[in-house]
ROKELUM-135583 format. One line per field, with one value per residue (C-alpha): residue in one letter; x, y, z. Coordinates in nm, 3 decimals, decimal comma, padded with zeros to 5 digits. Example, Ala and Ser with C-alpha at 12.3 -4.5 7.8 and 13.67 -1.06 7.14 Angstrom:
BEGIN
drenlum	c(A  S)
xx	c(01,230  01,367)
yy	c(-00,450  -00,106)
zz	c(00,780  00,714)
This chain:
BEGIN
drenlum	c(X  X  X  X  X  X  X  X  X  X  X  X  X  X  X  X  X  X  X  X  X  X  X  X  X  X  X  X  X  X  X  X  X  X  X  X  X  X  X  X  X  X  X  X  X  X  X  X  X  X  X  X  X  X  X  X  X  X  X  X  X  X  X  X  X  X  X  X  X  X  X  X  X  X  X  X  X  X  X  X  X  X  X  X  X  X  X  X  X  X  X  X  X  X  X  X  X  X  X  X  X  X  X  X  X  X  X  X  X  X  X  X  X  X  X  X  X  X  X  X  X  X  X  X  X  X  X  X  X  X  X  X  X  X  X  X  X  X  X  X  X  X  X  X  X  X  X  X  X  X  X  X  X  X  X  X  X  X  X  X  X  X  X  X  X  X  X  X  X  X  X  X  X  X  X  X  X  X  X  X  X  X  X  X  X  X  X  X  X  X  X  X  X  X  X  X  X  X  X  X  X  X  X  X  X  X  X  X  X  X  X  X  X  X  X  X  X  X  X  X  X  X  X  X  X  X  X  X  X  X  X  X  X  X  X  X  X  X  X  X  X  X  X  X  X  X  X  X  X  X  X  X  X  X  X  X  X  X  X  X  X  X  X  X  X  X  X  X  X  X  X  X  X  X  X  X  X  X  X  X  X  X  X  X  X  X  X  X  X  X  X  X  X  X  X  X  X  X  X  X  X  X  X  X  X  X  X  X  X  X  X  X  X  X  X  X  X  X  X  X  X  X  X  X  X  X  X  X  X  X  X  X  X  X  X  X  X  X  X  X  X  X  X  X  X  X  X  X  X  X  X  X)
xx	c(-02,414  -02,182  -01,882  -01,594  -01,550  -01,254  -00,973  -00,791  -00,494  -00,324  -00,007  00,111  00,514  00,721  00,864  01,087  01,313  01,355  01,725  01,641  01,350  01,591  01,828  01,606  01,448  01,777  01,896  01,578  01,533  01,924  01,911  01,549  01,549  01,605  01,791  01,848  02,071  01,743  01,469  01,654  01,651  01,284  01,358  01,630  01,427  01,062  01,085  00,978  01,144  00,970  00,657  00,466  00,464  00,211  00,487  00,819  00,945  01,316  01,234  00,913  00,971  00,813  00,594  00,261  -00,064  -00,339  -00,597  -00,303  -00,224  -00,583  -00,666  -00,367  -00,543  -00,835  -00,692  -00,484  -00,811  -00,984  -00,669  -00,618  -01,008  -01,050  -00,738  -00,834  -01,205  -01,148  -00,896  -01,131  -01,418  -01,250  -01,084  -01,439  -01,619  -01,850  -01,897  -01,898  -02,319  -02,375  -02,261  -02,514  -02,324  -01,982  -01,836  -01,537  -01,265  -01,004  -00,859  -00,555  -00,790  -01,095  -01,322  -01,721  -01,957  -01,857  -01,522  -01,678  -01,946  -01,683  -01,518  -01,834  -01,857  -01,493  -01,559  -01,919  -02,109  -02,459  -02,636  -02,837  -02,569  -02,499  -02,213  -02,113  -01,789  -01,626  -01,399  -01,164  -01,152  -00,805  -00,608  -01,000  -01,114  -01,093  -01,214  -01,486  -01,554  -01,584  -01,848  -02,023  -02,027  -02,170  -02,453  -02,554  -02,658  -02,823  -03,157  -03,040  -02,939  -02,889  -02,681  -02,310  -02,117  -01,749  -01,568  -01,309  -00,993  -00,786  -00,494  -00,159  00,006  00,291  00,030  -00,187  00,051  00,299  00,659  00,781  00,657  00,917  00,762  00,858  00,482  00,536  00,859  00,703  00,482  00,701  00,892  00,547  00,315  00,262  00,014  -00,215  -00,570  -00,789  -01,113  -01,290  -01,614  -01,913  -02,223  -02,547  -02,678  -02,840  -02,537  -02,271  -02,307  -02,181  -01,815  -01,539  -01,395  -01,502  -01,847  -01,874  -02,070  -02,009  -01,827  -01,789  -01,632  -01,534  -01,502  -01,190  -01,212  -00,994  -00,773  -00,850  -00,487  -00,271  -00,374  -00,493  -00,527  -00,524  -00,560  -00,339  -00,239  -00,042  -00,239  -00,281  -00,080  -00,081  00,107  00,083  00,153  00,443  00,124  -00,063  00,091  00,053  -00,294  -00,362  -00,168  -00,419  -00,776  -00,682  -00,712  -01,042  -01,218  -01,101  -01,241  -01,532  -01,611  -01,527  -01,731  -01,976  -02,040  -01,949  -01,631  -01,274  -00,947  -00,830  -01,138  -00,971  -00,733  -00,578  -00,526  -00,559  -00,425  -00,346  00,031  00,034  00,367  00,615  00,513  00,143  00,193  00,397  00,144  -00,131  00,059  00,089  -00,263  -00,370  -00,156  -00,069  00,330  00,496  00,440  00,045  00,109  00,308  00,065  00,096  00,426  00,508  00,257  00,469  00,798  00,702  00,413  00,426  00,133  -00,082  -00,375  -00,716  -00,605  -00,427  -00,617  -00,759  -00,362  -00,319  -00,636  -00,551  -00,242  -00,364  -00,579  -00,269  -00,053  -00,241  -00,584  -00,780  -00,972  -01,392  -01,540  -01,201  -01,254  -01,046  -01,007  -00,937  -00,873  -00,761  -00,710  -00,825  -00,844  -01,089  -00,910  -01,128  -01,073  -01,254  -01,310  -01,501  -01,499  -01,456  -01,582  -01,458)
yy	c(02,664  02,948  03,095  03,227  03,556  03,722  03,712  03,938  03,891  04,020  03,965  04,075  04,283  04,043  03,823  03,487  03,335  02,970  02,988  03,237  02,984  02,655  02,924  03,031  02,704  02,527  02,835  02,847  02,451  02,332  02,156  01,990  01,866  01,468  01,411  01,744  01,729  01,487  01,740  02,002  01,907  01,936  02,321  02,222  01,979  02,120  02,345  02,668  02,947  03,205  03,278  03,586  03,661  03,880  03,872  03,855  03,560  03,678  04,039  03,939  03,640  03,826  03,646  03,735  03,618  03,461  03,741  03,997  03,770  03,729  04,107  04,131  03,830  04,076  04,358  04,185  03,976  04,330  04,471  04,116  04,118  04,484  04,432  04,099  04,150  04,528  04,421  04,129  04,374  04,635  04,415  04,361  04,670  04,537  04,798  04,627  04,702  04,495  04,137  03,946  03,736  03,691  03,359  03,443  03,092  03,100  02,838  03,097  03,276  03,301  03,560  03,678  03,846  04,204  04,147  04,030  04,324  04,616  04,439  04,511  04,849  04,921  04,789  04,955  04,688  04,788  04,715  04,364  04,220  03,834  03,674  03,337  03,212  02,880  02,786  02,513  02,347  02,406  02,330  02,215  02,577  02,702  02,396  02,388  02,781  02,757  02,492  02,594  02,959  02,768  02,618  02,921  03,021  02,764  02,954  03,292  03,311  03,674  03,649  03,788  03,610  03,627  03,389  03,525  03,274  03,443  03,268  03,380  03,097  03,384  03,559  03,325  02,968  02,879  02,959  02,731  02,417  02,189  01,860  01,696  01,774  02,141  02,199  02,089  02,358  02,630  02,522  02,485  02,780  03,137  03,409  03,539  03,616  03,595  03,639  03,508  03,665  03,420  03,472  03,262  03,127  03,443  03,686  03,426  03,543  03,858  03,742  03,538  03,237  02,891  02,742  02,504  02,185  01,956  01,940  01,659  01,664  01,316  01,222  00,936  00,699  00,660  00,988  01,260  01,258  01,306  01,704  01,889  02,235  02,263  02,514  02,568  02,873  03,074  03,014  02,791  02,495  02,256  01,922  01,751  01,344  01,188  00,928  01,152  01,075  00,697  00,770  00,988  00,714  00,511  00,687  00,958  00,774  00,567  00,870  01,116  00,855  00,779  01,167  01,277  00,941  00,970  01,314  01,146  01,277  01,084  01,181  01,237  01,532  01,682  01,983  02,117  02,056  02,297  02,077  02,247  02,202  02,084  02,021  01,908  01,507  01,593  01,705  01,420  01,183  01,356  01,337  00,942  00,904  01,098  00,932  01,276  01,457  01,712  02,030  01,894  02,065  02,328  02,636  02,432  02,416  02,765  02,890  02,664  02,815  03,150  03,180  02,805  02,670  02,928  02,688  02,801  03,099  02,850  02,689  03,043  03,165  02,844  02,933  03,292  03,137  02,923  03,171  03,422  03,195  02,910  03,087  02,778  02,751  02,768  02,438  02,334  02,123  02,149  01,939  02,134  01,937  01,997  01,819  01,926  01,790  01,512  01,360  01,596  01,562  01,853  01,813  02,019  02,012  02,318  02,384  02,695)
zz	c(02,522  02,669  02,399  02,549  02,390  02,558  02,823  03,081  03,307  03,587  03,766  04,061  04,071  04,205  03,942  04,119  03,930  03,970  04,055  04,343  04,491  04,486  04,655  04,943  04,987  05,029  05,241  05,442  05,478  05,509  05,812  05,768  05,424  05,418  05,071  05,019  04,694  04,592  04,732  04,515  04,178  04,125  04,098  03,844  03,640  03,685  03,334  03,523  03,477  03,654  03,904  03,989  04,352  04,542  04,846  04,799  05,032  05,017  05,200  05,400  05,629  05,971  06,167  06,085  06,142  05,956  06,016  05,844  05,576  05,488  05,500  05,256  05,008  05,048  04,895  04,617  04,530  04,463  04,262  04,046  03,995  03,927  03,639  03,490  03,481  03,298  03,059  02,964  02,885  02,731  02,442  02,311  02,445  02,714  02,972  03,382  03,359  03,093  03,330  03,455  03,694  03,816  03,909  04,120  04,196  04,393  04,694  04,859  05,085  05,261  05,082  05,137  05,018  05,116  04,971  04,602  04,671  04,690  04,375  04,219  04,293  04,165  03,878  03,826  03,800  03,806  04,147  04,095  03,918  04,089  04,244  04,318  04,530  04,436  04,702  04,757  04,378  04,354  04,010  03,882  03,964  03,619  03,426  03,700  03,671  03,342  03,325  03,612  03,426  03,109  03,336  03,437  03,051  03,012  03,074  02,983  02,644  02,590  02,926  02,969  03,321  03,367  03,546  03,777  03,877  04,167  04,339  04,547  04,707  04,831  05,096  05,295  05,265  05,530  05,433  05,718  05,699  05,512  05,452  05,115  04,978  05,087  04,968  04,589  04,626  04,697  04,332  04,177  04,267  04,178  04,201  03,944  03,812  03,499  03,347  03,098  02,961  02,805  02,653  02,611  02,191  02,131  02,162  02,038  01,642  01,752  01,873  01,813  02,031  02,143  02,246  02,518  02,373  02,685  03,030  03,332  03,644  03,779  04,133  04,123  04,433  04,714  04,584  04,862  04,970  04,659  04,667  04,933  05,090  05,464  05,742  05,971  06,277  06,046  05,687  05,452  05,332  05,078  04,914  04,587  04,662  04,378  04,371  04,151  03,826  03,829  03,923  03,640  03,453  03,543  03,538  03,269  02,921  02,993  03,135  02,851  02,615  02,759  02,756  02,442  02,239  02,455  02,213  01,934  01,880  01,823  01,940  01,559  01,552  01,900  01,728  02,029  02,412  02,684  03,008  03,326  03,374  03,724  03,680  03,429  03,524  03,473  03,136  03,053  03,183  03,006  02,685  02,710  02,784  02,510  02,296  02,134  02,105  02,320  02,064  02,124  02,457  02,372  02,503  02,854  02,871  02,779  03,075  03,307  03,166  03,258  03,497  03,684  03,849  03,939  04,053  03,863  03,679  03,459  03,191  03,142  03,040  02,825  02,667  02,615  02,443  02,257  02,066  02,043  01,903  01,727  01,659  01,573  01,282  01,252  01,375  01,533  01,831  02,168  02,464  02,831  03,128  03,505  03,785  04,170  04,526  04,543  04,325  04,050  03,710  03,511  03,132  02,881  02,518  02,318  01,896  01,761)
């Protein structure tokens, strides 16, 4: 049973306002948009504020390829890791040669070994120290990372890993396609990265923050459409179906219950939420299949307000709110969920 002892993040300069997105979408998409004045509002009624962008869409719309773009993700995937992972050892004074293993996330790029190898060696890791790539989990990625992390401790409990969520929708996606699915991403997504430190039983007396007692992932049927991430000449590219909320409607509740008695715990014991705001209809959804208020979600909606979607680095900046702002009491329990391509649903129950 891992415990999540501390939390670093790292954004890159760019900061887009929302008003300035619906403004160069409509500007950039005029003449393709069916229902534009329709198409449009979701940047009006999305409650985001602002997004973090590696590349700033307004100065950089060039042609350029995916090999550039990618070397780009390279380099801002060593500066978000090198920030997120330091700041996230320093606030509880764990030098780099103390971690075990790192579990790095992301979905925006296409990263190997040599790339989370130099990483290392920035941050002065010492030389045996492991590293495992999750690719491709999307929105789940954190939820997943986290779990998969926890796994990993099972066996080692005097272990340290750090889980490593890295995401820029800005660099490798394609700016120019402007299907319906797209054009929701472009008012959803933003760039980021975070770490989160755990240790294994033995070292968990020693710190402060949340154990994880139990996780799932579950695979829902007949769902792989309603989010995906493609490939295509000039990067990636991505959609987010309006299906997905009545299928959450639908699949959320039973599953969440199901999870949490199946560890003997009711949704009156459940304290706190940490839900990956996928957007401002996912929260909503969540909130009527928990059966709990809108202030229940509060830390979620806040990271939406100012950050938006920024795909697996997310739960990790609701958690890191959560314990700045609500600091949750000793024996507190805590629900995090997150939903990824497949359709994945990724749950994991927290005691504090």
């Amino acid at each position: 049973m891992g415990k999540i002892i501390s939390i670093g993040k790292a954004f890159p300069p760019y900061l887009w306002k929302q008003g300035l997105a619906k403004e160069f979408v409509d500007n950039r998409f005029q003449d393709h948009i069916p229902n534009r004045e329709k198409a449009l509002q979701v940047y009006d009624n999305g409650r985001i504020e602002q997004r973090y962008l590696a590349v700033p869409f307004e100065r950089e719309l060039q042609e350029r390829s995916f090999d550039e773009k990618n070397r780009q993700f390279e380099e801002y995937f060593i500066n978000m890791g090198k920030e997120s992972i330091l700041k996230c050892l320093a606030d509880v004074n764990v030098h780099p040669e103390e971690i075990d293993h790192i579990v790095f996330v992301t979905s925006s790029g296409v990263i190997h070994q040599g790339i989370l190898s130099l990483l290392c060696q920035e941050i002065q890791c010492r030389v045996n120290v492991r590293c495992t790539l999750l690719f491709g989990l999307g929105c789940a990625g954190g939820a997943g990372g986290l779990a998969r992390a926890n796994d990993l401790l099972a066996n080692h409990p005097r272990g340290k890993v750090v889980l490593c969520c890295i995401e820029s929708f800005s660099i490798n996606f394609i700016v120019d396609e402007s299907s319906s699915a797209h054009l929701v991403y472009l008012s959803l997504f933003g760039d980021g990265g975070a770490a989160a430190l755990l240790v294994g039983d033995e070292l968990a007396d020693e710190f402060v923050g949340p154990s994880i007692i139990a996780s799932e992932s579950v695979l829902i049927p007949n769902s792989k459409d309603l989010v995906h991430i493609g490939v295509k000449d000039g990067g990636f590219t991505g959609g987010v179906s309006q299906k997905l909320p009545l299928l959450l409607d639908k699949h959320l509740e039973g599953n969440v219950k199901r999870f949490t008695e199946g560890q003997g715990v009711t949704s009156e014991q459940i304290s706190s939420y940490i839900v990956h705001a996928g957007g401002k209809k996912i929260l909503e959804i969540a909130a009527k299949s928990l059966h709990i208020d809108h202030e229940d979600l509060k830390h979620s909606w806040e990271v939406l307000r100012t950050s938006g979607n920024t795909a697996s680095v997310l739960v990790l900046l609701i958690l890191d709110e959560l314990i700045r702002e609500q600091s949750p009491s000793h024996g507190d329990l805590s629900l995090m969920l997150a939903v990824g391509p497949g359709i994945t649903l990724e749950q994991i129950l927290l005691q504090w």
